[in-house]
N, C-alpha and C positions, 0 to 999 in steps of 0.2 A: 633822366637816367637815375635809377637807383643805386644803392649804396654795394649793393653787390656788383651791380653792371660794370661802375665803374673799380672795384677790386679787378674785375675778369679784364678789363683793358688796359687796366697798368700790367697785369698775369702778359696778356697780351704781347704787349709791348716789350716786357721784359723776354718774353722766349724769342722773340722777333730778334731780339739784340745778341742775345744767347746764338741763337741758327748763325747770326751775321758774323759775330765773333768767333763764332767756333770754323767756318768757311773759310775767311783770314788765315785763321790760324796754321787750316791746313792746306790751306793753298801754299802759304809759305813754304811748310815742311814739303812738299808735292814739288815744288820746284827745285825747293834743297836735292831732295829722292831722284828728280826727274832728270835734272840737266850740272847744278851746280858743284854736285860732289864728284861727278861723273868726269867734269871739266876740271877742276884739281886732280881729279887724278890721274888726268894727259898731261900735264905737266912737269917738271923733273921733283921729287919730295922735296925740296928747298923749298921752291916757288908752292907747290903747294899747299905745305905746311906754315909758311910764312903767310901766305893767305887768309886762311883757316883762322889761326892766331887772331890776325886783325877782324876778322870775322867776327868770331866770337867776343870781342872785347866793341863793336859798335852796334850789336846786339843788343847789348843790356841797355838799351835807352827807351825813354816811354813810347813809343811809337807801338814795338815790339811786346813789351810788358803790360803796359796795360789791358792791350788787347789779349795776352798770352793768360793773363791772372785778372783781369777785367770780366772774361769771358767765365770764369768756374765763378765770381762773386754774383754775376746777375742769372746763370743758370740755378744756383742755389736758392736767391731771393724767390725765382720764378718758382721753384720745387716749392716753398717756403707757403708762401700764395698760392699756389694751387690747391694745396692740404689744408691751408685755411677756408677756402673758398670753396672745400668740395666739389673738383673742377671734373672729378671724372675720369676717364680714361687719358684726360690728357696730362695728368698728374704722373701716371704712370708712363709716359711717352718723354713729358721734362724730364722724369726723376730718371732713366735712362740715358735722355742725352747727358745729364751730368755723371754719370756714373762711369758711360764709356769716356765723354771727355776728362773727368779728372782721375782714371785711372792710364788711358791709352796716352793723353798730352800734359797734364802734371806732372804725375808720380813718374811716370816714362822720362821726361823733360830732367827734372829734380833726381832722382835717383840715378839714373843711365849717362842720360847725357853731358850733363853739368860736372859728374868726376872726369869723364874723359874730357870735355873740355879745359879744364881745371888744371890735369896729368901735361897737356899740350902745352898750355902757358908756359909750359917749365921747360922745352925743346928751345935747344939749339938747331934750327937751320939746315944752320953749317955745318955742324956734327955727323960723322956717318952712325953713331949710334939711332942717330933721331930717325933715319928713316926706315927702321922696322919699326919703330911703335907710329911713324906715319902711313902706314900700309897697316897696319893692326887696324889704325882709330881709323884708318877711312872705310874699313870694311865694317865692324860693328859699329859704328856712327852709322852707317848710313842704311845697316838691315833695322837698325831703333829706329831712325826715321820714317823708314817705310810704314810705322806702324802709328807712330803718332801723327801721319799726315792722314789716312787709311782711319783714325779714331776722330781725327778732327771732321774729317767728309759725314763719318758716320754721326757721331753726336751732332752735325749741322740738321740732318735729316731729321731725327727722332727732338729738336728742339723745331725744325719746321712742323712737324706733324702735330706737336702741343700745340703753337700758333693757331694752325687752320683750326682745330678741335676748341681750342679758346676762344678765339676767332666767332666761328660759328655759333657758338653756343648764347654769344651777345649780339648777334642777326649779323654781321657784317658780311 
C-alpha cells in the first residue's frame, strides 16, 4: 500500500467515524423530538421541569460529549485529509457533512440550546411563575431540536457518501 493509499484510509476511516458520530448524535436529538419532550410535557410543569433540569445537568458527561464535540473534531480532521490528499468529490461531500453538522448540532446546541438550558437551572418547580417559562422552553426547545436531530441525520449521509467515494477510490 502506498503512502497516499494509506492517507485515503485513515480519510476513510475518519468519515466512517464522522457518519457514526454524527447518527448518535442525532438519533439522540430524534428521540428527544420524537417521544421524550412530548412525555414531559403530559406531565404537570413541576414533574416536568424538575425533570428536564436533571436532564440536563446528567447530559454534560462524556458519554454525551464526546461524541456531541468528538464528532465536529474528526469530521474536520477528515475535511483536513481530504484537501490534502486531493480526494475529489468526496472532499466536498465531507466538507458538507461538517458544515451542516457544525452549523445545524454545534452552533444550534451552543448558542440556542445551552442558554435555555442554563435560564431552567434557575426555575423553581414549585413556583407558579416557572411554569410559563416551562411551556415557553418546552416549545422552542424542542422546534431547535427538531433541527439539530434533522442536521445530525443529514450530516450522517453527506459524511457516509465521502466514506463510500474514499472508500472506493482505495478498491474497497
Amino acid at each position: 500500500m502506498t503512502g497516499a493509499q494509506t492517507a485515503l484510509v485513515v480519510v476513510a476511516l475518519l468519515t466512517a467515524v464522522s457518519a457514526l458520530g454524527a447518527a448518535v448524535v442525532g438519533g439522540v436529538f430524534f428521540a428527544f423530538s420524537g417521544f421524550v419532550m412530548r412525555g414531559l410535557g403530559q406531565v404537570s410543569p413541576a414533574a416536568g421541569l424538575e425533570a428536564m433540569q436533571a436532564i440536563n445537568v446528567t447530559a454534560v458527561r462524556p458519554p454525551l460529549m464526546i461524541t456531541l464535540f468528538g464528532t465536529v473534531l474528526t469530521g474536520l480532521a477528515a475535511c483536513v485529509l481530504l484537501a490534502v490528499n486531493d480526494a475529489g468529490h468526496a472532499l466536498w461531500w465531507g466538507f458538507a457533512g461538517e458544515v451542516v453538522y457544525l452549523a445545524a448540532v454545534i452552533v444550534l446546541t451552543v448558542g440556542f440550546h445551552v442558554p435555555r438550558n442554563n435560564r431552567i437551572a434557575t426555575l423553581d418547580p414549585r413556583e407558579p411563575a416557572s411554569v410559563a417559562e416551562w411551556s415557553r422552553y418546552l416549545a422552542e426547545w424542542t422546534r431547535g431540536n427538531h433541527v439539530r436531530a434533522a442536521g445530525g441525520v443529514v450530516a450522517s449521509v453527506l459524511f457516509g457518501i465521502a466514506t463510500v467515494l474514499t472508500a472506493t477510490a482505495i478498491g474497497w
